[in-house]
N, C-alpha and C positions, 0 to 999 in steps of 0.2 A: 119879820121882827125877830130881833137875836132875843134868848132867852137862857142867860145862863143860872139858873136856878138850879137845884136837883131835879130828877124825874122819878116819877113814882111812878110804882109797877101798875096803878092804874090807869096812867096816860100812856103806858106803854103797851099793855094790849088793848086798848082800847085804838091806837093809832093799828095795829097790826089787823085788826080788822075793818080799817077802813078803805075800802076799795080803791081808792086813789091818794093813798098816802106814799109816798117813798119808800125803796130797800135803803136800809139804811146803808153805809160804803161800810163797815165791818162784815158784813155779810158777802159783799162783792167777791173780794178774794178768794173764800173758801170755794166757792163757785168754778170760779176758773181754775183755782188747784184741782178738782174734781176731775173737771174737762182733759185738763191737762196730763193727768195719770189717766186717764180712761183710752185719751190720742197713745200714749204709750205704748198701753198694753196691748193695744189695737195693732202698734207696728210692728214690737213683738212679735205679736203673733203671728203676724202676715212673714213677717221675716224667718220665723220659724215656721210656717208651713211653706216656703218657697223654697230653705235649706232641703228640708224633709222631700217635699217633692222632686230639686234637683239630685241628690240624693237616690232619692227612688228610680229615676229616669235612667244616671248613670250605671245603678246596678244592673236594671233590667238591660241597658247596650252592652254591658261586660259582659254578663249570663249567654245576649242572645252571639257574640263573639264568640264565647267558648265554644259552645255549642256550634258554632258553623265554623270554625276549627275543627273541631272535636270530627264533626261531619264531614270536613272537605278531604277532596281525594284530589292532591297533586297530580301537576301533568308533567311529565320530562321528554327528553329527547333521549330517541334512541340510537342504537348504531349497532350493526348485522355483525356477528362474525364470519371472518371471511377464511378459507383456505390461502396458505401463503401460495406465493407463486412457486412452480419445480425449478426456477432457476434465481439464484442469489447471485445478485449483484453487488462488487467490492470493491471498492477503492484505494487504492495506496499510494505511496510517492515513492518516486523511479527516479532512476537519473538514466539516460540514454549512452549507451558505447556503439562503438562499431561493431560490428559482428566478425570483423578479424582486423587486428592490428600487427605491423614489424617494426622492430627499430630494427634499421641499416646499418650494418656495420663495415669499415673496411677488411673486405681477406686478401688484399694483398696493400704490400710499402711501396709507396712512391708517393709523386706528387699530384695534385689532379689539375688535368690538364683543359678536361670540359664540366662543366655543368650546366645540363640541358632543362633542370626543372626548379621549382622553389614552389614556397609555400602556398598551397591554396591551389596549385595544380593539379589538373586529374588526368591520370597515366593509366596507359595499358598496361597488361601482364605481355614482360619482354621488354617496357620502352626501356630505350637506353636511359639513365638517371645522371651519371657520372662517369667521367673516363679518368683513368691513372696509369699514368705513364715509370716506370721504371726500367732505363739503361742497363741497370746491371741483371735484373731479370732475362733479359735478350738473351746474355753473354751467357750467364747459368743455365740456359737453354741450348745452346750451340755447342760449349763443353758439356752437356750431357749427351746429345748426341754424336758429338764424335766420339766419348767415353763407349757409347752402344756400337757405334761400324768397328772399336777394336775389341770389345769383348765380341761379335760375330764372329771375326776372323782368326781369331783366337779359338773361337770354335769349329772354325773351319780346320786350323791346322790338330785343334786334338781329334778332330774327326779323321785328318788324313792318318795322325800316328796309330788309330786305336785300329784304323784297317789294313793298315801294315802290320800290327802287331799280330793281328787276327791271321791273314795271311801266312806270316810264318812261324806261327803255333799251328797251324791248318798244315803247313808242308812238314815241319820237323815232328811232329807226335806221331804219322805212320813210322818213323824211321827209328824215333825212341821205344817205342813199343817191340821192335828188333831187334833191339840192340846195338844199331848203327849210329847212331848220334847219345851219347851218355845221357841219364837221367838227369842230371846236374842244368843241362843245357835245356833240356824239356821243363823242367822249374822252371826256370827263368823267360823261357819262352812264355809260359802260360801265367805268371806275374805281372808280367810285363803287357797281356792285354788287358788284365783286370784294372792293372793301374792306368793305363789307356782310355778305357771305358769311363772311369770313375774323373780323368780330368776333364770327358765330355759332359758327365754328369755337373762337372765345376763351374763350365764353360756355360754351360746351358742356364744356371741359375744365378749368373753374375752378369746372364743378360738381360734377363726375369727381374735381378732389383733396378738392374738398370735402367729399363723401359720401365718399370713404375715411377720412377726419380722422373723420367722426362716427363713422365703422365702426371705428377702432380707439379711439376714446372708450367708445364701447359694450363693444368687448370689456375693456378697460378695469374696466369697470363691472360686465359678468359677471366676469372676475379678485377682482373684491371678494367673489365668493363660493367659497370653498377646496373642492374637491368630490376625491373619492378618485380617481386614474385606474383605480385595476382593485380587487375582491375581497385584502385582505389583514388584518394586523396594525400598529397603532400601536407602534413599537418607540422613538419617539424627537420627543418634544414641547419645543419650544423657545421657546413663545411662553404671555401667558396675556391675558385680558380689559383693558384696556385699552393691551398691549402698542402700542408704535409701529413699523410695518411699512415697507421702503425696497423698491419695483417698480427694480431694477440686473439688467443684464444680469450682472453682474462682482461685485457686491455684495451682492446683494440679501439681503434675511433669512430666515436657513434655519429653519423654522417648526417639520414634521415630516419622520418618516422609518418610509415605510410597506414591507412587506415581505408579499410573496404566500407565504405556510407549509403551501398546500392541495397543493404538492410541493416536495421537500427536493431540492438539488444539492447534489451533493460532488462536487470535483476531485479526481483521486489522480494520480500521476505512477507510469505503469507501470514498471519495466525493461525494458533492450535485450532480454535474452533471455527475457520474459513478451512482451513488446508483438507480436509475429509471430502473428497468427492473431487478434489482435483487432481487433473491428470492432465498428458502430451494431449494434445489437440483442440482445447476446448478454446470457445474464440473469447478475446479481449480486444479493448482499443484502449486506446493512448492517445490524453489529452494535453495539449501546451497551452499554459494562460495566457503565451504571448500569440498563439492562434485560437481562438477562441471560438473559431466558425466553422474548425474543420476536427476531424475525431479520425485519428490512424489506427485502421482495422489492423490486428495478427492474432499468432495464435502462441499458447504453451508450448514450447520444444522440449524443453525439459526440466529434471525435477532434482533436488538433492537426494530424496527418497528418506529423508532422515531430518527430526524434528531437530531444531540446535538447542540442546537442555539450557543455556541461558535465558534465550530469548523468548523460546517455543515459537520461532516459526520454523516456515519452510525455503530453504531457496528455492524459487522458480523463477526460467527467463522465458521471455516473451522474443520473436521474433517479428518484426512489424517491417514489408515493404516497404522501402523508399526510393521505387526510382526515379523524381523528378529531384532525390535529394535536399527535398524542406526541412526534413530533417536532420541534425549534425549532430555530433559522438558529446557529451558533455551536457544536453538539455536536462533541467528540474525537468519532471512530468508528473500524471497521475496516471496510474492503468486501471483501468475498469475490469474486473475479472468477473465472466459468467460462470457462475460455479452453480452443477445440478446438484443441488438438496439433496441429502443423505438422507437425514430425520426430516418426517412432516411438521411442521409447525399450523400456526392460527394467528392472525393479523387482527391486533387489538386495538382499537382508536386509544391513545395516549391522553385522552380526554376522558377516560372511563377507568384509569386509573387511580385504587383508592389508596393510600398510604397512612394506617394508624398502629395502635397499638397490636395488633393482630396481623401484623405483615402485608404484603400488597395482597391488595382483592379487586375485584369488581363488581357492580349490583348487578344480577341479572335479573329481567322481569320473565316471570313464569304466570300466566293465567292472569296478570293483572296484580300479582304480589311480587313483591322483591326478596332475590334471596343474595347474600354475601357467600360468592367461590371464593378461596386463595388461588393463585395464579402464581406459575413460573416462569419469569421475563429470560429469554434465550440472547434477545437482543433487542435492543432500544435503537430505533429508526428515525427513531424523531418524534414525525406527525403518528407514527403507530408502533405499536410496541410486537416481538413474536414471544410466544406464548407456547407451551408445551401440555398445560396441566390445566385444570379446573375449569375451562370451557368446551365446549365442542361448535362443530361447524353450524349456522347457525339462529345461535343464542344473542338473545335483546339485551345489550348492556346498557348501562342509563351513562347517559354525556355529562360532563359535569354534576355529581350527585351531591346534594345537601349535606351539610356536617349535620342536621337532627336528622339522616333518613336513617329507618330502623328495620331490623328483621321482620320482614311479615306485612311490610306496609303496603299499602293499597294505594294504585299510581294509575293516573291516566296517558296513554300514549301517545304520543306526535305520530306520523308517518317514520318507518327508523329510514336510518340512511346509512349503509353499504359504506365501509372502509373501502377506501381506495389505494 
């Protein structure tokens, strides 16, 4: 039944104490608001002791990190110092000559009447090269020797007058000396063989240039035959069959150009700091990129002896057999030089090289602690550096070393491994 009256506060606790009377719905609400801030604070809290705990969890992993940081003891690789080897091995670029070259020249004029070789021929020492013929050479020859049968004869007749003259200064000087033939006549007698004498002395040395006239006519005339001076190659022909040839000391016509290829020279220009400890005999080979499978042993022949202040090297040539000829005057090359070590060096792996503010160093392990040497690089090899200073033979250097490693740190070791 609806009852909309007022209600008096004695039907009102008197319903609140009745067992089975209704919450009234004003009450409902406050209820569940209750519930509902109680669910809150409940999450809160779980969310705040979940922070707190993850929180706590992460610190204790950072702590126990440090700590076995703090604790761990790296492990590297090592690598031995080694003794360099006593012989230093060098490389340069070469270019290959022959070991004797001529240009040919003509020494005598005329025309050439043979030519028995060209280029890329190989001649003996003697072959005949080319022949040159000149007519009037003959005739310059033939008038020089009949020039020499009349200066002979010519000596034959001062020969006959100066014994005549002798004769009779031999018969009139007893007679002058007596007074039978005047003094007057004894002068003359004995002028008269001195000037006698002295046109044998004329006669005799106008046949002296004479005979050299024909002796260089002659030679002359051997010139007109081109002969090889030594065992080589024709690399350079200038002249052909009825070419015209000019005998010039200054001029003359450059015919051929022969080159001996039965041994190859190369000059190389060493470095200051290769050049110490080389000398005549020490062995080298010589490589061609375009043979690649073969290496031509020889040896030092000689030296300039003297550094060239531009450059700072040294000349030295190399003599290398070739007699099957594979090699020709003109090849790029590389020569290997075995040079015995002057100063000892120490072979650094290039990997244990440190570079900072403190100049190059390397870690050595000593007892299981690292310590930083400086080091004096002599020469960079590449895969290994030499060394001078700051290690000895050997000492544990660390391969590839950490940019945090520090003085004094504590390292575990690999097996090391030996520079090669």
């Amino acid at each position: 039944m609806n009852y909309n009256g007022p209600i008096n506060a004695q039907d009102v606790s008197e319903s609140d104490h009745a067992p089975d009377a209704p919450v009234p719905a004003v009450a409902k609400p406050k209820r569940r608001g209750r519930l509902l801030a109680l669910g809150v604070i409940v999450l809160l809290g779980g969310a705040l002791t979940s922070g707190a705990w993850n929180h706590l969890t992460q610190y204790r992993q950072t702590a126990a990190a440090s700590e076995a940081e703090r604790d761990l003891v790296p492990q590297v690789r090592l690598a031995t110092v080694e003794p360099s080897s006593g012989i230093e091995v060098v490389q340069l670029p070469a270019t290959t000559s022959a070991f004797a070259s001529a240009n040919i020249f003509a020494r005598a004029s005329g025309y050439i009447a043979q030519r028995e070789v060209d280029i890329g021929d190989h001649v003996k020492a003697g072959q005949l090269l080319a022949e040159i013929v000149a007519p009037e050479l003959d005739h310059q020859i033939a008038q020089a020797e009949a020039t020499l049968a009349q200066l002979k004869f010519a000596l034959q007749q001062a020969e006959a007058n100066r014994v005549l003259a002798k004769v009779t200064w031999d018969r009139d000087r007893p007679l002058v000396e007596k007074g039978w033939v005047t003094a007057q006549q004894g002068t003359i007698d004995e002028q008269t063989l001195k000037a006698q004498e002295a046109a044998v002395q004329v006669a005799q040395a106008n046949i002296g240039a004479e005979e050299a006239q024909v002796q260089v006519l002659h030679q002359q005339k051997i010139y007109q035959h081109v002969v090889a001076p030594f065992d080589g190659v024709i690399t350079q022909r200038n002249i052909d069959v009825g070419s015209l040839v000019q005998a010039d000391a200054t001029s003359g016509t450059f015919m051929f150009t022969l080159m001996q290829g039965n041994v190859i020279r190369t000059q190389v220009f060493v470095p200051q700091d290769e050049a110490f400890g080389l000398k005549p005999g020490i062995e080298a080979e010589v490589h061609v990129p375009e043979i690649p499978d073969r290496a031509f042993p020889g040896k030092v022949t000689r030296m300039a002896d003297a550094i060239q202040p531009g450059s700072r090297t040294l000349l030295t040539e190399v003599d290398i057999p070739n007699p099957d000829h594979t090699l020709t005057p003109g090849i790029y090359c590389t020569v290997e030089l075995h040079i015995p070590r002057k100063t000892p060096s120490l072979k650094v792996s290039a990997d244990a090289i440190i570079f900072n503010q403190n100049g190059t160093q390397v870690a050595v392990v000593d007892n299981g602690v690292v310590h930083f040497h400086k080091i004096d690089i002599v020469r960079d090899l590449g895969r290994e550096v030499l060394v001078n200073s700051g290690v000895k033979q050997g000492d544990q250097v660390i391969l590839n070393p950490s940019v945090d490693l520090a003085e004094g740190t504590k390292v575990r070791t690999r097996p090391p491994t030996a520079v090669s």
